[in-house]
N, C-alpha and C positions, 0 to 999 in steps of 0.2 A: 147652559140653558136652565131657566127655572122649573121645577116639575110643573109649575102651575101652566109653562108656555108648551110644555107638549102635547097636547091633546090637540092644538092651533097649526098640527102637522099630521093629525089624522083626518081621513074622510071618505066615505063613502061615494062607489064609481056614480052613484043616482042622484050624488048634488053637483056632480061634474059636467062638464061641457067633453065630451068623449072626442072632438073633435082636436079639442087645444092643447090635448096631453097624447104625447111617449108613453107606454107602457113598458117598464123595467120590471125582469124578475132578479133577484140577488138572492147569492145564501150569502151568508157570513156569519162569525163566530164573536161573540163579543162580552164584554166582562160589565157586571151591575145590570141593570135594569133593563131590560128587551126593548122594551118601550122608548125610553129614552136612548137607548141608542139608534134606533129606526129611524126617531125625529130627528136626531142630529144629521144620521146620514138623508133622509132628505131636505136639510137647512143649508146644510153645507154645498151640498152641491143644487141650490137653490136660492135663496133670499140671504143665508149665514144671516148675518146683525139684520133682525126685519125690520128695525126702524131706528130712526137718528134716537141720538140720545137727547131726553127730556123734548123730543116730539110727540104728540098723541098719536101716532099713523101703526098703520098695520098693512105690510107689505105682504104678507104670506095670503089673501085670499085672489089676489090676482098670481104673486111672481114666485108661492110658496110651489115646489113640488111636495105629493100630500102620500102617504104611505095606506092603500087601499086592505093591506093584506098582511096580517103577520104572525106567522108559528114561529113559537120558540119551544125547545126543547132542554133542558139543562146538561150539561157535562160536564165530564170531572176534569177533564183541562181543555186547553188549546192542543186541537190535531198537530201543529207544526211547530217543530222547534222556533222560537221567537226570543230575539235578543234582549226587546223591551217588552216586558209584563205587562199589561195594567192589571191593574187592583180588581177582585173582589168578584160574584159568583160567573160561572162561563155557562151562556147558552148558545147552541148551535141552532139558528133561526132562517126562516125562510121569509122574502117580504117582496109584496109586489107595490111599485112608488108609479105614482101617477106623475111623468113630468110634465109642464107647460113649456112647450116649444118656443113658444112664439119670448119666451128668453134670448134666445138665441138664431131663432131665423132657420130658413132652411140651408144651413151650411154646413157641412158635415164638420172642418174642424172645430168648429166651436161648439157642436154636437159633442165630439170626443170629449171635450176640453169639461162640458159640461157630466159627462153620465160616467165619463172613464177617472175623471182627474182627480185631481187634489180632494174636491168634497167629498168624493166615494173613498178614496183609499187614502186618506189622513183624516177619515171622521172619528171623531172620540170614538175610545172606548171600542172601537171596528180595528183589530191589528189583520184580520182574514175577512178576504173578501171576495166574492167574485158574481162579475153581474154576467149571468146564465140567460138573458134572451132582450132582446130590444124589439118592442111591436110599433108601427107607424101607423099611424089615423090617415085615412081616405085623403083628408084637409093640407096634410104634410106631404105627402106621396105627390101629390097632385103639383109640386112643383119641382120635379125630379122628372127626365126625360127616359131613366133607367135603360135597359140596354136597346141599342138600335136596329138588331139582328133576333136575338134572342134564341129560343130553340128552331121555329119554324125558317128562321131566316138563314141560321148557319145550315139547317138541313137543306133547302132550297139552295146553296150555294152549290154543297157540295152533292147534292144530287142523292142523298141516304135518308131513306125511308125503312120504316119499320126493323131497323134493328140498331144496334150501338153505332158511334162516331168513331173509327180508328183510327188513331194517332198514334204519332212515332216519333219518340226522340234521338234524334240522329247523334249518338255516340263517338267517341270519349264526350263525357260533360261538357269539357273545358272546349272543347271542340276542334277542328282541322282548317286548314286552309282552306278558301272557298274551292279549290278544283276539286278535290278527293271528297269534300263534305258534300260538294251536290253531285259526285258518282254514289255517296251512299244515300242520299234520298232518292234521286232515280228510281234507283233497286227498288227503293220500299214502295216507291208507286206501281210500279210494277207488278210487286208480286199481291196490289190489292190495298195498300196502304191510303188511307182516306187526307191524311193530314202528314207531311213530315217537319217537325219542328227542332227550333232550336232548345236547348237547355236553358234553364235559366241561371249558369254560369254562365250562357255565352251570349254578350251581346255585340256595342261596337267594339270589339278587340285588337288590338294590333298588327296580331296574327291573324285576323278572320273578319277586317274591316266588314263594316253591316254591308254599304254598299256594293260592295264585291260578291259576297257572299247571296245578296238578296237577287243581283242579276243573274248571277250562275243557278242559283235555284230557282228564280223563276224560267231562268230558258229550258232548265230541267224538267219544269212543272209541265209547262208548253209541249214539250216531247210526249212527256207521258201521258198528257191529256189526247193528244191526235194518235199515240201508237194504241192508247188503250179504248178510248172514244169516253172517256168517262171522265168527269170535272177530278181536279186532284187540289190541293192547299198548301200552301208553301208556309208557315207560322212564325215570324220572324220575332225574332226577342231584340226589345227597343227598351230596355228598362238603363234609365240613366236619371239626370240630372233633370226634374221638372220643366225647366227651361228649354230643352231640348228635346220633348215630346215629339214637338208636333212636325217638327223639321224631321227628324229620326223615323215617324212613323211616315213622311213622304218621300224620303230617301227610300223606304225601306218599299213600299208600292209602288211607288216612281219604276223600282227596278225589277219588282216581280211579284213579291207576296203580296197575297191577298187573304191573311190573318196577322193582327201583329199582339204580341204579347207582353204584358210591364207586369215586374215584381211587383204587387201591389201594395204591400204594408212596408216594406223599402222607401217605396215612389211616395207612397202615401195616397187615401182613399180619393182625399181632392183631388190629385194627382190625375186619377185615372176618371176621375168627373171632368177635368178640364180636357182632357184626350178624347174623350165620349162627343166634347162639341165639335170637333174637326177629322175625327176618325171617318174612315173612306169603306171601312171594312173591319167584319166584326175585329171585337176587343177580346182576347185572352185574358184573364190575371196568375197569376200561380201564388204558392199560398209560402215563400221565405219568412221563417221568422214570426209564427202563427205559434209555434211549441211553445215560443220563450213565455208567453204570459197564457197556454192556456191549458199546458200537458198538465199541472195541477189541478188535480178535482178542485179543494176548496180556494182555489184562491186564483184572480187574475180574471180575464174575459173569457168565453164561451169560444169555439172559435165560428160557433154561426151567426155570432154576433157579427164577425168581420165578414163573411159568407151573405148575411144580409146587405151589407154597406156596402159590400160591393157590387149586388146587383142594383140597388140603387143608385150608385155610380157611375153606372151604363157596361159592366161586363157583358157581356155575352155568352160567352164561356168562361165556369171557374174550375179553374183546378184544385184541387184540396187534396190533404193526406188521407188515404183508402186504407183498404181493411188487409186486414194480414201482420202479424210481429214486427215485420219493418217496418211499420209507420209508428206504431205504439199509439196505436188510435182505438180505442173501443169500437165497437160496429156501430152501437148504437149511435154515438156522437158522429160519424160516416152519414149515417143516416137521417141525424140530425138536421146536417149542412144541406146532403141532398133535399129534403123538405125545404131546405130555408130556399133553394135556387126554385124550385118547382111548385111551391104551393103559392093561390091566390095570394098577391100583393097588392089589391087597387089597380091602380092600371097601367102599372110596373109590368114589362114582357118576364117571363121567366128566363132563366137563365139555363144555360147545361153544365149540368154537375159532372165531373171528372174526377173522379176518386185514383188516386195512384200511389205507385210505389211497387216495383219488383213484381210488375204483372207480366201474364205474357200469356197464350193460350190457353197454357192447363190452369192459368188460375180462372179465366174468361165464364164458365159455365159457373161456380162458385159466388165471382160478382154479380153475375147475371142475377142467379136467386133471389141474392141479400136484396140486392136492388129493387125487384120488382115492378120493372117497367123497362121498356128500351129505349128510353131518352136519357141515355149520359154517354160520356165521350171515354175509352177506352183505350188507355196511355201507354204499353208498353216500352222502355230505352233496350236493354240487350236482349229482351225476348224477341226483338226483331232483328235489333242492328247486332247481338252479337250469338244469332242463330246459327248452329252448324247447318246450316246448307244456303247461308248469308240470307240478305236483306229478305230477296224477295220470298226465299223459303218462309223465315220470320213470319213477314206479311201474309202469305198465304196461308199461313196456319192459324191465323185469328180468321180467317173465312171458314175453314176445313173446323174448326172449333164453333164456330157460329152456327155452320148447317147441320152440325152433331145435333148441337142444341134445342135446333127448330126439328129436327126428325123424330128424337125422342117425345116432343111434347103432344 
């Protein structure tokens, strides 16, 4: 790029149509001139070559993404060991890029393809990068059915009002044969358990075919809803082969549950948009494969960036990594995601945030705090299913922890 062409990649949000553009924030760390490397990275994942060679045109005022925002800071190297150097002074920079959508349509892959790919992270002179938030225009949203259920609709299912969503992963991961796996849900409806699910190890398995396993736990379901009087959830993991969605999630209701659940960045975000149009009953996602590109502060995606695109993709319920050592999650970023499923989206429903990982009663009050609201879904696996006094004790100790909560306050 010529120094003279980059300026033809800045601009201010008030000569913009705020309708037509993406708002990206990125940091990244990059060598030579701040400026020019901004421009590159929004050329590249933009217009790259804006015009034929020995044409007069100019493609950057309609198809350029334009960089509205940019601190640079200097330092004396790159944060991250890196194989290939480039040349000459490093600043660690903050830049927010105005994209134009309408590049790309409202699809999500080609969304990815555009803000994640090649032009973000092989832009000159950019070896660290990571784009830390994706905002959507009213204009955009508006062609997105986003989730079908949402928070009001999964509470209306399950009949839970003013306090957390308890759910229960029915133990080992890998999971049991359907008889012994829905005597251990039972129990947890029993002793209080709002949802019992499967892992997201375990979906149609050999050992634990879906359809087996979804009729025994919905007949289970059924039991515990007439001995208890109270609606219970069966959550079936349906996470496979794209092509086999939609079949998988009717097998899986056909026989009993009435929540189904897909690995989302697995399946992939379209994935779970194409499920969104035939789905019977809310959509879970769970968050597999979220570390690989985001446990890095400086570099890779955010992971509320994927926590956004999923509610836009019709989730209902997101699961994500929660707070505590075992996740290696900051709280803040916990909190982050939470905001991405709960705050104003256009007319996008919100979604329920489920923060997990190695919870179980006594961590309950703890969450409760961080959180600061009672609309998320509250996940315990062996603080229910492998409680000494079994399932239903489990179960009932996230009530007996819940009414602590509400007496104290």
């Amino acid at each position: 790029m010529h120094a003279h062409d980059v300026a033809g990649f800045f601009a201010s949000r008030a000569s913009l149509d705020g309708d037509a553009y993406l708002e990206l924030t990125f940091t990244f760390e990059c060598a030579g001139d701040p400026h020019a490397a901004a421009a590159h990275l929004a050329s590249e994942q933009s217009t790259a070559q804006w015009h034929r060679v020995g044409v007069p045109e100019d493609f950057r005022p309609q198809f350029a993404a334009k960089v509205l925002e940019l601190d640079a800071t200097p330092i004396a190297a790159f944060s991250l060991s890196l194989t290939v150097v480039p040349s000459g002074a490093v600043h660690r920079c903050r830049a927010v890029i105005a994209h134009p959508w309408g590049n790309f349509g409202p699809r999500i892959p080609n969304l990815i393809t555009a803000v994640m790919g090649e032009g973000t992270f092989f832009a000159p002179g950019i070896p660290i990068i990571r784009l830390e938030d994706i905002r959507f225009p009213d204009a955009f949203l508006a062609h997105f059915d986003g989730p079908q259920f949402g928070v009001a609709g999964v509470r209306e299912l399950l009949q839970v009002f003013g306090r957390p969503v308890f759910f229960g992963v029915i133990k080992p991961n890998i999971g049991l044969p359907p008889e012994p796996f829905a005597e251990l849900g039972y129990e947890g409806w029993m002793g209080g358990l709002d949802v019992a699910k499967d892992d997201e190890m375990l979906a149609d398995a050999p050992y634990s075919p879906l359809a087996a396993r979804a009729a025994l736990l919905g007949a289970a379901r059924r039991r515990a809803e007439a001995e208890t009087g109270l609606p219970k959830g069966f959550l079936a993991n349906i996470t496979d082969e794209v092509d086999r969605l939609a079949d998988l999630h009717d097998v899986a209701v056909d026989a009993g549950a009435n929540l189904v659940m897909v690995n989302a960045l697995p399946v992939g975000i379209s994935g779970v948009r194409a499920l969104r149009r035939v789905a019977r009953v809310p959509i879970v996602t769970h968050f597999p494969f979220i570390a690989a590109f985001s446990r890095v502060p400086a570099h890779g995606v955010h992971s509320r960036v994927m926590t956004r695109l999923q509610r836009l993709a019709g989730a209902d319920v997101i699961i994500m990594p929660g707070f505590g050592d075992r996740m290696m999650t900051p709280a803040a970023e916990v909190l982050e995601n939470v905001q991405a499923c709960l705050e104003p989206m256009g007319s996008v429903r919100p979604s329920l945030p489920v923060p997990g990982g190695s919870d179980s009663a006594a961590t309950l009050p703890g969450v409760y705090r961080q959180m600061g609201t009672v609309d998320f879904g509250f996940v315990p696996g062996r603080g229910v299913f492998a409680h000494p006094l079994g399932p239903r004790g489990g179960a009932a100790s996230l009530h007996e922890a819940w009414a602590a909560i509400v007496a104290a306050q």
